[in-house]
BAZATOR-982566 format. One record per atom (N, C-alpha, C): residue number from 1; y, z, x; atom name. Coordinates in steps of 0.05 Angstrom, whole numbers, m for minus. Layout:
seq/y/z/x/atom
NUM/Y/Z/X/CA
...
// end
This chain:
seq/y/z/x/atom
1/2543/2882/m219/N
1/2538/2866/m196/CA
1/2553/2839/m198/C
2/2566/2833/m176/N
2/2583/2805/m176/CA
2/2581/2796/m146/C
3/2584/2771/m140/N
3/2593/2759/m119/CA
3/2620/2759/m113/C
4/2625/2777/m86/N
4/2650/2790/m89/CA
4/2670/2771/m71/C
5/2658/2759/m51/N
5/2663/2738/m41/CA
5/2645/2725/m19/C
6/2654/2699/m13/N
6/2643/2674/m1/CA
6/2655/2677/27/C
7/2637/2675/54/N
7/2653/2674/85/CA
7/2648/2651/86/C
8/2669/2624/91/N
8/2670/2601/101/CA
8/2678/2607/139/C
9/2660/2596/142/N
9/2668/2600/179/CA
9/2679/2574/198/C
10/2706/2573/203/N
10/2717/2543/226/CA
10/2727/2553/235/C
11/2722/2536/273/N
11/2725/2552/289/CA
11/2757/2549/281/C
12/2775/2531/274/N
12/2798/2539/275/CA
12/2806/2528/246/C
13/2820/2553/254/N
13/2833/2571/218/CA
13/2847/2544/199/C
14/2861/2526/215/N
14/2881/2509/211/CA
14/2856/2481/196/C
15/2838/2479/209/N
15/2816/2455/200/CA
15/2801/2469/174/C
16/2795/2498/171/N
16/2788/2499/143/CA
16/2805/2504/125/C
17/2831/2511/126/N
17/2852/2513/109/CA
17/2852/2481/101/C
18/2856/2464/117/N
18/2858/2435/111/CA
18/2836/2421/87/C
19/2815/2430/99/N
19/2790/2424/81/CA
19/2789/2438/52/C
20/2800/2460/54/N
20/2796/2474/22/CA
20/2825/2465/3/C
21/2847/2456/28/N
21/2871/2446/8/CA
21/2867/2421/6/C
22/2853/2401/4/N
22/2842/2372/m9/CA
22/2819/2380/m22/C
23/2817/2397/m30/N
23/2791/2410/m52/CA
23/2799/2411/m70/C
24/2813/2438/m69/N
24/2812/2463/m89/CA
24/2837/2453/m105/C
25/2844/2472/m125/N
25/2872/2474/m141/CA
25/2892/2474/m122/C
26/2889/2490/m106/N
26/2906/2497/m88/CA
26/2904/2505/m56/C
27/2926/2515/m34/N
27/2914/2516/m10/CA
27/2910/2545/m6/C
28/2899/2547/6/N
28/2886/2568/22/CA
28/2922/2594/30/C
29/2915/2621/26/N
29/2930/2634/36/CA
29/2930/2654/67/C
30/2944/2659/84/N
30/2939/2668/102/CA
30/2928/2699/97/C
31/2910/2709/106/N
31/2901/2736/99/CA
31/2912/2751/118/C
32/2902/2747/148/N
32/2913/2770/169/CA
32/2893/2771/192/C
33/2880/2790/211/N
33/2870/2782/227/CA
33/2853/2816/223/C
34/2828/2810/240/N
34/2809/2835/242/CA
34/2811/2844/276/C
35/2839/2866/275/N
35/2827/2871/303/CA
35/2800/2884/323/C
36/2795/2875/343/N
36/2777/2875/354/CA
36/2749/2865/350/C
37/2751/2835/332/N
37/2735/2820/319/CA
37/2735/2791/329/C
38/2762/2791/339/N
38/2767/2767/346/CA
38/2774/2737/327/C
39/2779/2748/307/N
39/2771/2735/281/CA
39/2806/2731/263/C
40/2807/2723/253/N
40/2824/2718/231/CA
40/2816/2697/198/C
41/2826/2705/186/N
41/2828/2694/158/CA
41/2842/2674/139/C
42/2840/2668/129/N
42/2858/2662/101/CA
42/2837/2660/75/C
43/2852/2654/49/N
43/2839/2664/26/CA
43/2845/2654/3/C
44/2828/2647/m14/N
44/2832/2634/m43/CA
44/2818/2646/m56/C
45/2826/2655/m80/N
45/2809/2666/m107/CA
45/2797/2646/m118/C
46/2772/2658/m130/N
46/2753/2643/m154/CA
46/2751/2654/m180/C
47/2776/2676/m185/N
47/2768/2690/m203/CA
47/2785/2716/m202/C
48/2770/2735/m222/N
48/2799/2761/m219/CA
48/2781/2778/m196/C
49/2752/2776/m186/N
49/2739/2802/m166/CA
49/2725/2776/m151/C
50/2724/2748/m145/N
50/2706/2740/m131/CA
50/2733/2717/m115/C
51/2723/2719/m90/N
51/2745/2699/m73/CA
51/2731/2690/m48/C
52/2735/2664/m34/N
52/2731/2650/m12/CA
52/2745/2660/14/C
53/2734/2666/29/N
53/2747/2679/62/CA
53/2739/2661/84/C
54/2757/2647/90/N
54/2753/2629/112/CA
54/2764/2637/125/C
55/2736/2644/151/N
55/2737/2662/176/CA
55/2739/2643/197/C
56/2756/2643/221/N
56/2766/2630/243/CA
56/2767/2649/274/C
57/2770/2635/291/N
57/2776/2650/315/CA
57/2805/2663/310/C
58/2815/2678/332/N
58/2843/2688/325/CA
58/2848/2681/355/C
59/2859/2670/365/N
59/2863/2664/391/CA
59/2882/2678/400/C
60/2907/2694/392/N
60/2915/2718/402/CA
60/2899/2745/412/C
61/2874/2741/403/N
61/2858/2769/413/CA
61/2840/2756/436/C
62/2838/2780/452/N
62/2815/2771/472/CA
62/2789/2781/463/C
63/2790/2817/460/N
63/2760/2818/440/CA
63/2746/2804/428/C
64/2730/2804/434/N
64/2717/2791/416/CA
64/2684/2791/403/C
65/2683/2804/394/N
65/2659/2823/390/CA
65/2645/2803/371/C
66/2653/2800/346/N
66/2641/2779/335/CA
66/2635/2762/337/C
67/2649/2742/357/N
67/2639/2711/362/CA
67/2628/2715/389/C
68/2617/2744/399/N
68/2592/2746/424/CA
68/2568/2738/406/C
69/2568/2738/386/N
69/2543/2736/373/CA
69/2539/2717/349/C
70/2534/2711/335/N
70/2523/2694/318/CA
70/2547/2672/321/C
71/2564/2673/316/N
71/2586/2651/311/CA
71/2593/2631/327/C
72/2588/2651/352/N
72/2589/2636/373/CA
72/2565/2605/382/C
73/2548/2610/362/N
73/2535/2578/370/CA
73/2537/2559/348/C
74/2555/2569/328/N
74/2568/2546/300/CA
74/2577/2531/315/C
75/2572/2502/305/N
75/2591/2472/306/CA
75/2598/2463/279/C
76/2621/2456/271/N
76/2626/2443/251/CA
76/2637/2476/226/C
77/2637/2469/203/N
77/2646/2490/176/CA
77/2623/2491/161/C
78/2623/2514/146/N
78/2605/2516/133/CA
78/2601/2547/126/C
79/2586/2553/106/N
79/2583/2575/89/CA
79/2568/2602/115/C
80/2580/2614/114/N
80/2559/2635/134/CA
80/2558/2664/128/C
81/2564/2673/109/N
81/2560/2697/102/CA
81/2569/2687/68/C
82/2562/2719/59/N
82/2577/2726/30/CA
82/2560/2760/25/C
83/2574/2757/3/N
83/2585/2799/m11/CA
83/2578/2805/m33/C
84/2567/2814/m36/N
84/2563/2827/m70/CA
84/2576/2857/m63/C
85/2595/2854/m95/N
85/2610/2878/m101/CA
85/2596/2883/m127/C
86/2611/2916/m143/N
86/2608/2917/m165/CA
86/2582/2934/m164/C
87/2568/2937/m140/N
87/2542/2963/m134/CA
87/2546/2984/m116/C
88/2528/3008/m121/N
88/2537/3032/m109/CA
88/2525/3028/m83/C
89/2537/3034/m57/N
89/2538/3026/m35/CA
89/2506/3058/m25/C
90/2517/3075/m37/N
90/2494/3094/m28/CA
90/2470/3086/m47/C
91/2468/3073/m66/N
91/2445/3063/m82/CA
91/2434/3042/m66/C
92/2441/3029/m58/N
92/2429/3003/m38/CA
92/2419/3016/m14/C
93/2425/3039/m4/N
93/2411/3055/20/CA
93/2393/3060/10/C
94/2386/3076/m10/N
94/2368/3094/m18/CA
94/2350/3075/m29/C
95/2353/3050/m44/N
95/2326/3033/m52/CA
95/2322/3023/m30/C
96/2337/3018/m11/N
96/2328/2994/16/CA
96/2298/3018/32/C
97/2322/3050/43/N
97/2298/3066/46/CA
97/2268/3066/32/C
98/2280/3073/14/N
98/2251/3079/m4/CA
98/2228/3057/m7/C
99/2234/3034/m2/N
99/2220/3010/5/CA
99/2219/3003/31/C
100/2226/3012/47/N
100/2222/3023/85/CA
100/2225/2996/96/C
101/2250/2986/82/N
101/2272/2967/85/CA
101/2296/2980/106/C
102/2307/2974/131/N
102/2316/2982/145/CA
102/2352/2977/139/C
103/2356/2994/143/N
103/2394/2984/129/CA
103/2408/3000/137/C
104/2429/2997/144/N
104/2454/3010/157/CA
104/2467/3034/138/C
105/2484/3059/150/N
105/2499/3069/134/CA
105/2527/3059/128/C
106/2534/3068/103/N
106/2561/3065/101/CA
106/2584/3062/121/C
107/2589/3037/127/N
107/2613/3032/148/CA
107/2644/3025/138/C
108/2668/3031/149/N
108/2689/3028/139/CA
108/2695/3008/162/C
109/2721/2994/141/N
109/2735/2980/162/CA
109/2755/2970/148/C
110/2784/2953/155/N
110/2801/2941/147/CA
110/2815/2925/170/C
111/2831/2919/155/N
111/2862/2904/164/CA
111/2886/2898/151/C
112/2909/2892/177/N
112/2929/2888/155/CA
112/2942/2871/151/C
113/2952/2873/121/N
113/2963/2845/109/CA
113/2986/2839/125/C
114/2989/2816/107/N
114/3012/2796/128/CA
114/3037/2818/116/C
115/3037/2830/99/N
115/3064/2839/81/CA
115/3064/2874/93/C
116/3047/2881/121/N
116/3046/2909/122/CA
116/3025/2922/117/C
117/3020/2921/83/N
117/2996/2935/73/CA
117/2970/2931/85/C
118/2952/2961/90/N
118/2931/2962/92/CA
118/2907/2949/71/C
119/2897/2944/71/N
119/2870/2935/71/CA
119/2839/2948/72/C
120/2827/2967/63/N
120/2803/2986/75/CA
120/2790/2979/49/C
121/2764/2976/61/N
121/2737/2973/47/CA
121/2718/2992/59/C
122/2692/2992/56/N
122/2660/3007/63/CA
122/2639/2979/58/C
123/2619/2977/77/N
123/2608/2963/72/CA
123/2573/2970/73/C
124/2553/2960/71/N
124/2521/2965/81/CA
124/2512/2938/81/C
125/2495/2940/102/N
125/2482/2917/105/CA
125/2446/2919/108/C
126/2429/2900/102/N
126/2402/2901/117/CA
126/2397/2897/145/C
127/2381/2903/160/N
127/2380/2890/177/CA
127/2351/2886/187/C
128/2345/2863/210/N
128/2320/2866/212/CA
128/2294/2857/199/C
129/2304/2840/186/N
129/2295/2821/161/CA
129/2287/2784/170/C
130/2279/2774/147/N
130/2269/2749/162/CA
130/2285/2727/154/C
131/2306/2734/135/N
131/2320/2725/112/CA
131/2346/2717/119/C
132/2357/2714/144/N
132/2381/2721/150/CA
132/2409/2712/128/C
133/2424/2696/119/N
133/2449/2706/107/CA
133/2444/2701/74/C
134/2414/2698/65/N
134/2407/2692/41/CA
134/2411/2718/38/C
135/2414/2745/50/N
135/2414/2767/45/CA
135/2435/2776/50/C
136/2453/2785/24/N
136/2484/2790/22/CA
136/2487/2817/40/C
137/2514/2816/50/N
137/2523/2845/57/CA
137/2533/2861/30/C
138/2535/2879/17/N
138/2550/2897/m2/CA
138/2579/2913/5/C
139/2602/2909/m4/N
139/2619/2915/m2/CA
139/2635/2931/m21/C
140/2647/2954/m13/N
140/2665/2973/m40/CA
140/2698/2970/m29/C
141/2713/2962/m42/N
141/2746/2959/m31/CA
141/2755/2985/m24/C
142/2752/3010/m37/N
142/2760/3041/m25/CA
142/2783/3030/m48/C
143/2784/3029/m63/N
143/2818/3031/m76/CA
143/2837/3016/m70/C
144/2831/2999/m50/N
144/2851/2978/m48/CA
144/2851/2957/m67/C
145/2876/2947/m74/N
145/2871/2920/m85/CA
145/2855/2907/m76/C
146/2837/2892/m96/N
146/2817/2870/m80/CA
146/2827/2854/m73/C
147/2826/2835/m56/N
147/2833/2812/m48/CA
147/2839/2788/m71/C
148/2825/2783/m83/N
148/2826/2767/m105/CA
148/2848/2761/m125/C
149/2858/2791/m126/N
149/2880/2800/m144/CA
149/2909/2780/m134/C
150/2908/2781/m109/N
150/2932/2766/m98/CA
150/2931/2742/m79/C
151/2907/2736/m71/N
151/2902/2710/m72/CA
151/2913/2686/m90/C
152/2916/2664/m77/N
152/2918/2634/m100/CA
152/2893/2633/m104/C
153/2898/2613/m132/N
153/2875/2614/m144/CA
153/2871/2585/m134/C
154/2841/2581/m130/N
154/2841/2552/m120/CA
154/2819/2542/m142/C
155/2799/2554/m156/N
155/2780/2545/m173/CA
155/2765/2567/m187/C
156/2747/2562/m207/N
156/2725/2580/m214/CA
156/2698/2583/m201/C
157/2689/2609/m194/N
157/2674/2604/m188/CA
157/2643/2601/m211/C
158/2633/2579/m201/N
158/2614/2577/m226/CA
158/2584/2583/m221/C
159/2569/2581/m195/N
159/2543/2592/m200/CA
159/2542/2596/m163/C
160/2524/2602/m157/N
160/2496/2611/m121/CA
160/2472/2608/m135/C
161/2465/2588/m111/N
161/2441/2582/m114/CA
161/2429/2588/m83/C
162/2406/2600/m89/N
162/2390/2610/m61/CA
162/2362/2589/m53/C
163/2357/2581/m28/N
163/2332/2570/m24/CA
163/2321/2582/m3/C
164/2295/2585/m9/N
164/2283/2596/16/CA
164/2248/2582/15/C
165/2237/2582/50/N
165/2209/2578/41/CA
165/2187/2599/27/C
166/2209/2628/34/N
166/2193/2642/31/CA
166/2206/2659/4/C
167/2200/2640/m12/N
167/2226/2652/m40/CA
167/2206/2673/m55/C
168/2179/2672/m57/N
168/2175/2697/m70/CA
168/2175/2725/m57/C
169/2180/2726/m35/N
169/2188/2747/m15/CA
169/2211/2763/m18/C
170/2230/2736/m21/N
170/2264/2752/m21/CA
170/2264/2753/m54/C
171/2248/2744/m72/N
171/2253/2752/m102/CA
171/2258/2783/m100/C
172/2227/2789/m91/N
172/2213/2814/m87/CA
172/2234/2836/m74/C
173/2250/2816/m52/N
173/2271/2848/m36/CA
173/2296/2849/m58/C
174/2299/2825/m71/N
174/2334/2823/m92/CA
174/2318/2847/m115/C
175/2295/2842/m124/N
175/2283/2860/m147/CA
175/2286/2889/m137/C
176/2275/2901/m111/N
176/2283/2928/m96/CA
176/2305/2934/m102/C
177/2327/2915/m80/N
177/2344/2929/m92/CA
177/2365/2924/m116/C
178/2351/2914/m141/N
178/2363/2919/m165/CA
178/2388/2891/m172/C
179/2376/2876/m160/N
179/2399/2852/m153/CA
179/2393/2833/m180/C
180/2411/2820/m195/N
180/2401/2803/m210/CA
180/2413/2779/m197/C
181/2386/2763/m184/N
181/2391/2749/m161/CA
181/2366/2732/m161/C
182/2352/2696/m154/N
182/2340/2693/m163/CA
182/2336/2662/m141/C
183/2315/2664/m123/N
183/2312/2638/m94/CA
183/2288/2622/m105/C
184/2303/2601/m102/N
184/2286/2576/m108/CA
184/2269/2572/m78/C
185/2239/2560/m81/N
185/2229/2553/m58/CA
185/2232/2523/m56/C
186/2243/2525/m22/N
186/2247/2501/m12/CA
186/2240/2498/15/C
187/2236/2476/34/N
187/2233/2483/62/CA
187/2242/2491/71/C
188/2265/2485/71/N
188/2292/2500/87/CA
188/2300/2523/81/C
189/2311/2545/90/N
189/2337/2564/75/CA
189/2367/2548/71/C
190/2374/2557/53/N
190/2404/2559/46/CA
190/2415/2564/23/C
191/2436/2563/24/N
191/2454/2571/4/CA
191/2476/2547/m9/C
192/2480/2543/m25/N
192/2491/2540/m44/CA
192/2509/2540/m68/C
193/2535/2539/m64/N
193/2557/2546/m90/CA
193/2575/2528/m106/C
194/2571/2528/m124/N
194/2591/2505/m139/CA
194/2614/2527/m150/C
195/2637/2513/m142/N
195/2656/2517/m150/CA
195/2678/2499/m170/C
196/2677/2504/m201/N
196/2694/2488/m208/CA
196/2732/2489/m208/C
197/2738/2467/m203/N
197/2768/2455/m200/CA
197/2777/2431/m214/C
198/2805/2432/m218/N
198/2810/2407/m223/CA
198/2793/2385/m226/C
199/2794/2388/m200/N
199/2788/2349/m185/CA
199/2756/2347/m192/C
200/2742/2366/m205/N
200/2710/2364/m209/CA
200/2702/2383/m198/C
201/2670/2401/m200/N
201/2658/2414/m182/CA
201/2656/2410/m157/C
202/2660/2425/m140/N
202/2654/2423/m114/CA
202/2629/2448/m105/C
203/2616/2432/m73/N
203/2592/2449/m78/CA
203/2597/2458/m41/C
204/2602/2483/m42/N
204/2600/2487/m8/CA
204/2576/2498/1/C
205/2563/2488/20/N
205/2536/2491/35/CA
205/2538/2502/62/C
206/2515/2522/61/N
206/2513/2532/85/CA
206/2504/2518/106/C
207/2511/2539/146/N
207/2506/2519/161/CA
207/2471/2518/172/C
208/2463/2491/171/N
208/2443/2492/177/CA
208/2434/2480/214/C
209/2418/2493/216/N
209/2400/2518/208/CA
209/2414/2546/198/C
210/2408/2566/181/N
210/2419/2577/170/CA
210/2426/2601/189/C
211/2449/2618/185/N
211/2453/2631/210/CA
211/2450/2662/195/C
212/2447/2678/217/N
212/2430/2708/211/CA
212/2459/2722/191/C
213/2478/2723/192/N
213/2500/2730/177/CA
213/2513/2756/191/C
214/2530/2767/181/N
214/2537/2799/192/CA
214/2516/2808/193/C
215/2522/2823/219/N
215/2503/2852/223/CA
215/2518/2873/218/C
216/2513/2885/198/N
216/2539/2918/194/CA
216/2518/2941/204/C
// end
């Protein structure tokens, strides 16, 4: 189990590229765009399997499926999703079931790189929960290079930290499904990541109020 990556969300692509290149080691790379998402990317590694995805509008698409919904009432940047890789995607069904935890099947999807190449992952999500993005989506690459691999590297990633009010609750769902994963109680929800660089740790925070995350 790893944190496979971090979703940084601005509405425009160009203002969080800015913000992570006065950060990090380095700037941000262009990833590509999710059609019929409405969405586009760019991307920095933390590591050889864990990397930062700063998600943006794509203003060439009109679809827009994803920012009908959650995204659409963000102001400002900030942390709004993240991934755990490195677990069996039908194992996280089957404990979420068996604990009569409601969760999606196996979904595919991709895009393509700026250089041509495809891109295809599978993903599962919870849903229906009280927890919203304290509760990762799970992701498998299908055999593609991970992202990470060819990403710039902009820092290490060094720890997630989770808060919730209701932290012995989500202990209890990370323990289900098999997560070594661990929420501090606090009033608030959020999240939490230090990333070390150069220039010192840096710590990116989610947006508050905290937002429900993907729905897969």
């Amino acid at each position: 189990m790893r944190v496979d990556h971090l979703v940084w969300y601005s509405p425009l692509l160009a203002d969080g590229e800015q913000y992570f290149a006065s950060r990090m080691d380095c700037a941000p790379a262009y990833g590509g765009v999710h059609p019929g998402s409405g969405t586009q990317n760019s991307l920095f590694s933390l590591g050889d399997a864990t990397y930062v995805e700063i998600l943006a509008r794509d203003p060439a698409q009109q679809a827009a499926t994803l920012l009908d919904g959650d995204l659409a009432g963000l102001r400002g940047q900030g942390l709004y999703h993240w991934a755990i890789g490195g677990v069996d995607l039908n194992g996280i069904i089957d404990r979420a079931r068996r604990s009569s935890h409601q969760v999606s099947e196996v979904v595919g999807g991709g895009r393509r790189l700026p250089d041509g190449k495809w891109l295809g992952w599978q993903c599962v999500g919870l849903h229906n929960h009280a927890f919203g993005a304290l509760v990762p989506f799970f992701i498998d690459w299908s055999g593609s290079a991970h992202p990470a691999a060819s990403a710039p590297r902009g820092g290490r990633f060094a720890k997630i930290e989770l808060f919730s009010p209701e932290a012995d609750e989500l202990n209890s769902l990370f323990k289900i499904l098999g997560l070594d994963l661990s929420v501090a109680r606090r009033d608030k929800p959020g999240i939490a990541v230090t990333i070390d660089t150069r220039r010192g740790p840096q710590v990116l925070t989610s947006f508050d109020p905290l937002p429900r995350g993907f729905i897969i």
